[in-house]
C-alpha positions as CSV (number, residue, x, y, z in Angstrom):
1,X,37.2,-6.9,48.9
2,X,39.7,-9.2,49.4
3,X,43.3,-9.4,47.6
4,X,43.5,-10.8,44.3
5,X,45.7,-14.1,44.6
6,X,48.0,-14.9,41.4
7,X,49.1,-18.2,40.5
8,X,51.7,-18.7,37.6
9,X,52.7,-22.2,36.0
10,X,55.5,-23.0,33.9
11,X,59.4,-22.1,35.1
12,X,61.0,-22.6,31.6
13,X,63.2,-19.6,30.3
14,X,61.0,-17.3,29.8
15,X,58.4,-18.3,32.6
16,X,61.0,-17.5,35.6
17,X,62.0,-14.2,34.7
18,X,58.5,-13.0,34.0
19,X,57.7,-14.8,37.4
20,X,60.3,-13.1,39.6
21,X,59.4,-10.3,38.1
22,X,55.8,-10.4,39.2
23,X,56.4,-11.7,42.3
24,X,58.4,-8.6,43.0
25,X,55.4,-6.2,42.3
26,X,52.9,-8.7,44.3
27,X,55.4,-8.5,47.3
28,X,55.6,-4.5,46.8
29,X,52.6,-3.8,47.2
30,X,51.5,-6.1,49.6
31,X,49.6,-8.0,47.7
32,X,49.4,-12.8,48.9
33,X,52.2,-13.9,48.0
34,X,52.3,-15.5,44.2
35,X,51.3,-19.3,44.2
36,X,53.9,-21.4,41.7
37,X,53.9,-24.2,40.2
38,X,56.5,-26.2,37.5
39,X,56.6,-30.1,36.3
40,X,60.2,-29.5,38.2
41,X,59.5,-27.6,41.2
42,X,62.8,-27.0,42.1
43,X,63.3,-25.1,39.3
44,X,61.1,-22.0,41.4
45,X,64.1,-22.0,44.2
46,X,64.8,-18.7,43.7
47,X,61.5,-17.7,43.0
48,X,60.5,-19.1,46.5
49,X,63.3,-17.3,47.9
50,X,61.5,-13.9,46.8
51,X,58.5,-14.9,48.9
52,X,56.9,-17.2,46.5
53,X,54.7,-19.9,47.3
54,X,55.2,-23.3,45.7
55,X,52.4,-25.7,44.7
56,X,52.4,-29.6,43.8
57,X,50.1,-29.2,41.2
58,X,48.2,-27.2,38.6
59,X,45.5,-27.8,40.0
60,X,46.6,-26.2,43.6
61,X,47.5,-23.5,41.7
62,X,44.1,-23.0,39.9
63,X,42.2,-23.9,42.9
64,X,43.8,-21.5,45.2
65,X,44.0,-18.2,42.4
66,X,41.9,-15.6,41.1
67,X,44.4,-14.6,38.2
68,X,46.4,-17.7,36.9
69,X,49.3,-16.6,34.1
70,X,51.3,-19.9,32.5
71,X,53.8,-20.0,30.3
72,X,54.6,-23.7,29.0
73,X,56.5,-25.0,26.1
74,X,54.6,-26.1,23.2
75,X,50.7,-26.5,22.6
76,X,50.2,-29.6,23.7
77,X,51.5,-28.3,27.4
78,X,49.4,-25.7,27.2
79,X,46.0,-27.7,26.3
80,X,46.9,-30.4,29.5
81,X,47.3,-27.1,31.3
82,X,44.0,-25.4,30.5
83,X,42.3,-29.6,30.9
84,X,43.8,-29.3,34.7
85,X,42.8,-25.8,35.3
86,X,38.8,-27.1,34.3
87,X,39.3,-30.0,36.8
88,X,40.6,-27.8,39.7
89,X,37.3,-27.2,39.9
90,X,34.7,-24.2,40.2
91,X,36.4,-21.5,38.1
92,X,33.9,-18.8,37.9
93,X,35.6,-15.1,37.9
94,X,38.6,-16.5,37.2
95,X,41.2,-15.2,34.4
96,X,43.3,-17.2,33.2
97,X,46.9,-15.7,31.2
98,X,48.3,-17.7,28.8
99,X,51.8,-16.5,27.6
100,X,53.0,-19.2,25.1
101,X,53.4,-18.9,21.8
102,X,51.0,-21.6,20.3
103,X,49.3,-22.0,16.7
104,X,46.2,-19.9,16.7
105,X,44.4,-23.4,16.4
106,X,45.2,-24.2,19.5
107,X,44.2,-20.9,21.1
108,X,40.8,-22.0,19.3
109,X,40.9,-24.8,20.6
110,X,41.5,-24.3,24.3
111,X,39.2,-21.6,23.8
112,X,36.0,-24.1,23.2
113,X,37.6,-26.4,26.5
114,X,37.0,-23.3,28.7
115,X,33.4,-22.7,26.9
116,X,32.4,-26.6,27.3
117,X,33.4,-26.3,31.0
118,X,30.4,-24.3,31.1
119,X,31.2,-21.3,30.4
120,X,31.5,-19.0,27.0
121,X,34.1,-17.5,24.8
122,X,34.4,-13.7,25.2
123,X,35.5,-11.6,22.1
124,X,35.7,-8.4,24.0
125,X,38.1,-5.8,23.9
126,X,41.3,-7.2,24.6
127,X,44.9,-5.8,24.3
128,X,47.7,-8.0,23.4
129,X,51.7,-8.0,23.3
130,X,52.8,-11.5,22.2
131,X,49.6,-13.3,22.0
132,X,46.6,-12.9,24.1
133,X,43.6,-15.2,23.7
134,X,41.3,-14.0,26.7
135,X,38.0,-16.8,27.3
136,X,35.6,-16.2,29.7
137,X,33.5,-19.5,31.1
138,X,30.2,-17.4,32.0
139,X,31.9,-15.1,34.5
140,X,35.5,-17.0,34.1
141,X,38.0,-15.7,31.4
142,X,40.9,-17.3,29.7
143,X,43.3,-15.3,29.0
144,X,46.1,-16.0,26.4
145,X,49.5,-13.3,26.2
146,X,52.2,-14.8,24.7
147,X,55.2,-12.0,24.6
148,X,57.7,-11.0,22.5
149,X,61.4,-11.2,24.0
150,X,64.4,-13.5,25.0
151,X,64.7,-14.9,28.6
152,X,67.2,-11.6,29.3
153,X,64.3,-9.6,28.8
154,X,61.8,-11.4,30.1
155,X,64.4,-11.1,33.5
156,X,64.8,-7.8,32.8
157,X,60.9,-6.9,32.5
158,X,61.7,-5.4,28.6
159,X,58.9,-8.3,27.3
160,X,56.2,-6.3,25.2
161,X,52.6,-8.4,25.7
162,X,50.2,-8.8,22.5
163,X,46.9,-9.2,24.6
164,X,43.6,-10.2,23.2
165,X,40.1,-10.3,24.9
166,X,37.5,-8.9,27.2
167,X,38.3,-5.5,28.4
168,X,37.1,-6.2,31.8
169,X,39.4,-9.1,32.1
170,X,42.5,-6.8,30.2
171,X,42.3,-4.3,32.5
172,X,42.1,-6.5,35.6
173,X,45.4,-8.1,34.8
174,X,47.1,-4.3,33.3
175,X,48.8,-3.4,36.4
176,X,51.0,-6.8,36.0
177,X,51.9,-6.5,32.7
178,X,53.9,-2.7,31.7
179,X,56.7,-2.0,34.3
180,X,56.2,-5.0,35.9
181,X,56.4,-8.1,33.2
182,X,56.8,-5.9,30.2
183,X,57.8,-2.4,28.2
184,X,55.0,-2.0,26.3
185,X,50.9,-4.0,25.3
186,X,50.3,-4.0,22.2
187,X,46.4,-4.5,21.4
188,X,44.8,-6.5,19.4
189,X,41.2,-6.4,19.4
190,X,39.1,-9.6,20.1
191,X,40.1,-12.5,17.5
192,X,42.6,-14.7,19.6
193,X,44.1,-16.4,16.7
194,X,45.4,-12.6,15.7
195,X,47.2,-12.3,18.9
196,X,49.0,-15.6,18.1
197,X,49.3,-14.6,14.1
198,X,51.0,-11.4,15.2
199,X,53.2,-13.4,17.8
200,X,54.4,-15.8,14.7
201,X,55.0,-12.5,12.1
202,X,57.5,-11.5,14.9
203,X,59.3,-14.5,15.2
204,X,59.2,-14.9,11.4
205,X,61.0,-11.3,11.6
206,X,63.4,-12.3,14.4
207,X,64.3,-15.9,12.4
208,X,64.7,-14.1,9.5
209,X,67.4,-11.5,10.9
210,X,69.6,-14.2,12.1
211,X,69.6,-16.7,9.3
212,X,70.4,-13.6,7.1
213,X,73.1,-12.6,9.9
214,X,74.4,-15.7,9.6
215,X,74.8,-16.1,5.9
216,X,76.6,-12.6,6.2
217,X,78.7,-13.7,8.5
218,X,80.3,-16.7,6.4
219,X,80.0,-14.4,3.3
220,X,82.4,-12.2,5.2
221,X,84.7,-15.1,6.3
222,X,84.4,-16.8,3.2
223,X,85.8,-13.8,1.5
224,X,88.3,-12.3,3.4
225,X,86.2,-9.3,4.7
226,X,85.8,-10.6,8.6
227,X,83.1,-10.6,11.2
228,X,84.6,-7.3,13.2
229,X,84.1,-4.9,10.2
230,X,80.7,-6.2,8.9
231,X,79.3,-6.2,12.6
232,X,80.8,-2.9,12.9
233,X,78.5,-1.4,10.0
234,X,75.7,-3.9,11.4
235,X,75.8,-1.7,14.2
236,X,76.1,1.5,12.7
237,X,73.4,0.8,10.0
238,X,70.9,-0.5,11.8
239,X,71.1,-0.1,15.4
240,X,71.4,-2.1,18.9
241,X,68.9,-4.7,18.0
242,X,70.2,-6.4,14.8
243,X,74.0,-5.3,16.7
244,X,72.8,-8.3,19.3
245,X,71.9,-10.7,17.2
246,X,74.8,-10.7,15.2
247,X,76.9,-10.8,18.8
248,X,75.3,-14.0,19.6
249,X,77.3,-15.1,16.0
250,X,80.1,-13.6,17.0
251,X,80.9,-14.3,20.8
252,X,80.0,-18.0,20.2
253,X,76.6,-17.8,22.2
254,X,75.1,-19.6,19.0
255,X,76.9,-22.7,20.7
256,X,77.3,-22.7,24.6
257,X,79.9,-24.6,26.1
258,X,78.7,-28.2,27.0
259,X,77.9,-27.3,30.5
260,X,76.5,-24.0,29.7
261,X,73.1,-22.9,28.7
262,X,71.4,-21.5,25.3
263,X,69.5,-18.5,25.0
264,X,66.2,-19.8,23.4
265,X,67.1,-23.5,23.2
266,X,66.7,-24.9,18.9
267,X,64.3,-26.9,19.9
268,X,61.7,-24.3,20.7
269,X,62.2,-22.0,17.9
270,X,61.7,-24.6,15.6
271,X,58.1,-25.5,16.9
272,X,57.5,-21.6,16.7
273,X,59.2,-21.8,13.1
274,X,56.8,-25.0,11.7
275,X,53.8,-23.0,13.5
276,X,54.7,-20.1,10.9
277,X,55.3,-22.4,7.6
278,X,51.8,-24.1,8.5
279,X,49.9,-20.5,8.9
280,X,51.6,-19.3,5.5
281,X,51.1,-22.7,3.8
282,X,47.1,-22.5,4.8
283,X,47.3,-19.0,3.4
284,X,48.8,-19.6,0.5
285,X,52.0,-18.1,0.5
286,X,55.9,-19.5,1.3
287,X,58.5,-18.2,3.9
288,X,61.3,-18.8,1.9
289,X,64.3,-17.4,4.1
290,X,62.5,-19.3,7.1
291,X,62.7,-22.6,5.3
292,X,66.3,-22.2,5.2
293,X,66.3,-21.4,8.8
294,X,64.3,-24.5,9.8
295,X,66.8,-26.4,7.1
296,X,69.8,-25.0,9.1
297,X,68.0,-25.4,12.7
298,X,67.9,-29.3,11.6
299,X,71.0,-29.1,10.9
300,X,72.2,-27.6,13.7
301,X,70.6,-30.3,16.3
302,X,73.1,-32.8,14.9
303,X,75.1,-31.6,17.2
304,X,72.9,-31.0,20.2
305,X,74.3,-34.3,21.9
306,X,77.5,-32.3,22.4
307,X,76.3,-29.0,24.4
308,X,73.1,-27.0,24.3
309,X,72.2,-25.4,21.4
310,X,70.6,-21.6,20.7
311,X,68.1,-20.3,17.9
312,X,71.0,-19.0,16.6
313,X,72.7,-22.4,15.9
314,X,71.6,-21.8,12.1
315,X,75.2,-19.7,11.5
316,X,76.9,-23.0,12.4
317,X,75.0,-24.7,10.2
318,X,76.0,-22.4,7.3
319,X,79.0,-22.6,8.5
320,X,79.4,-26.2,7.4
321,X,77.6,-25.9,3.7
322,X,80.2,-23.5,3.4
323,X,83.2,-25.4,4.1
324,X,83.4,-24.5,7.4
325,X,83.7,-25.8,10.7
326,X,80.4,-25.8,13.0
327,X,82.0,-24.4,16.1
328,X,83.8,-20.9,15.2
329,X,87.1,-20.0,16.6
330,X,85.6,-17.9,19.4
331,X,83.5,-20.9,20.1
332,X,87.0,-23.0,20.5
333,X,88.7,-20.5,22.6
334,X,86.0,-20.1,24.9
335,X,85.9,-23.8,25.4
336,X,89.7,-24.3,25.8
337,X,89.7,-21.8,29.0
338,X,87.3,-24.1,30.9
């Protein structure tokens, strides 16, 4: 039988760790080399410099692959992606990966452009970390994961994968997903738009710890009580996780310096933040604390034209309802060094 070949497109934050990290395993164990492709190709330099092999096109990738994983930027990426992968050509026993986070609509939807290509959706048993929606055209399968992590852990391999679809397709693509990609899969049975529900309740968790991080933070600042002591019992209360979060307040990551880069760029979170309002508004119910987010990410972006911004940006918005300069002193003293 010969060697699966994997393709991978999108190189964004998320997508080049996760690739490296796979490219790694492929070239361990002597597996073709992994097949790239970005709509900036130079942006897989160092991803070619582990062995990988770049491609002009999706469709290259598509063409040439057995296993194709993406990981684009918003839903509308990811629908031209999955339209490209159906013109490559014959895509029968293919699987195609999908780690984005995208509305569960849209996993739906790409879902019935796989089926129309002639083949049909698959509700099999699937497993599933960020979001998985897994199709299968006849014997071809689409495959979406979306994961749960920043880009350090998505270089790092720490990413845990929500995967959702036919078993025979989930355990095909296993051996690239825990110690290779990702800590841990998380499954979730064989309804795709779950995989992307469960995906959006995280980030509605994660958005919620730092616009509540944030309003603590100016609360302590406000009052007297200081940043060190309250991230102190931040720490000490609830552990390493929430202790991060509230450092990216602290050091000044919210705001990079003008020539630096963010963490999970504003931008993005706020398309995963107005995917999470819609699902709650079609279900009847509000995400208070996450409006204010989305308020504060808005307000943020006002000052986007001066450096890169993080998901975190929120505090500096706060910040100024509060009386208070956007950019914290730690944010000025780093600046003044460069």
């Amino acid at each position: 039988m010969a060697a699966t070949q994997v393709g991978w497109i999108g190189l964004g934050s998320m997508g080049i760790g996760m690739s490296r990290n796979l490219q790694k395993f492929i070239s361990s164990s002597g597996a073709p080399s992994l097949i790239y492709t970005n709509r900036t190709l130079s942006r897989g330099d160092s991803l070619r410099e582990l062995g990988a092999i770049p491609a002009e096109t999706v469709s290259e990738v598509a063409r040439k692959s057995d296993v194709i994983f993406s990981c684009v930027s918003n839903d509308a990426v990811l629908q031209d992606t999955a339209n490209e992968i159906i013109k490559s050509g014959d895509i029968t026993n293919k699987i195609y990966v999908d780690c984005s986070t995208v509305h569960p609509d849209t996993s739906a939807a790409v879902s019935k452009l796989i089926t129309e290509a002639g083949g049909q959706f698959v509700a099999g048993e699937c497993q599933s970390r960020k979001s998985f929606s897994y199709l299968a055209s006849e014997e071809t399968k689409l495959y979406q994961a979306p994961v749960f992590g920043a880009a350090p852990m998505a270089a790092a391999g720490k990413l845990i994968f929500v995967t959702a679809g036919p078993e025979s397709a989930t355990s095909a693509i296993s051996l690239y997903l825990t110690g290779v990609m990702g800590r841990s899969v998380i499954p979730m049975g064989t309804d795709v738009t779950k995989s992307s529900l469960l995906k959006i309740a995280g980030n509605i968790v994660v958005v919620s710890f730092m616009e509540v991080l944030s309003e603590a933070h100016v609360f302590a600042e406000k009052t007297g009580l200081g940043s060190p002591v309250l991230e102190s019992m931040v720490s000490d209360m609830f552990g390493p996780v929430l202790e991060s979060y509230s450092k990216r307040i602290t050091s000044g990551s919210y705001a990079p310096p003008p020539d630096g880069k963010a963490g999970f760029d504003v931008a993005l979170a706020m398309k995963d933040l107005r995917h999470a309002l819609t699902c709650a508004k079609n279900a009847g119910t509000r995400l208070e604390t996450c409006e204010a987010a989305l308020r504060h990410m808005e307000k943020a972006r006002e000052f986007e034209a001066e450096r890169p911004l993080d998901s975190s940006s929120m505090y500096g918005a706060v910040r100024l309802e509060s009386g208070l300069d956007f950019y914290s002193d730690a944010c000025k003293e780093r600046d003044a060094k460069k």
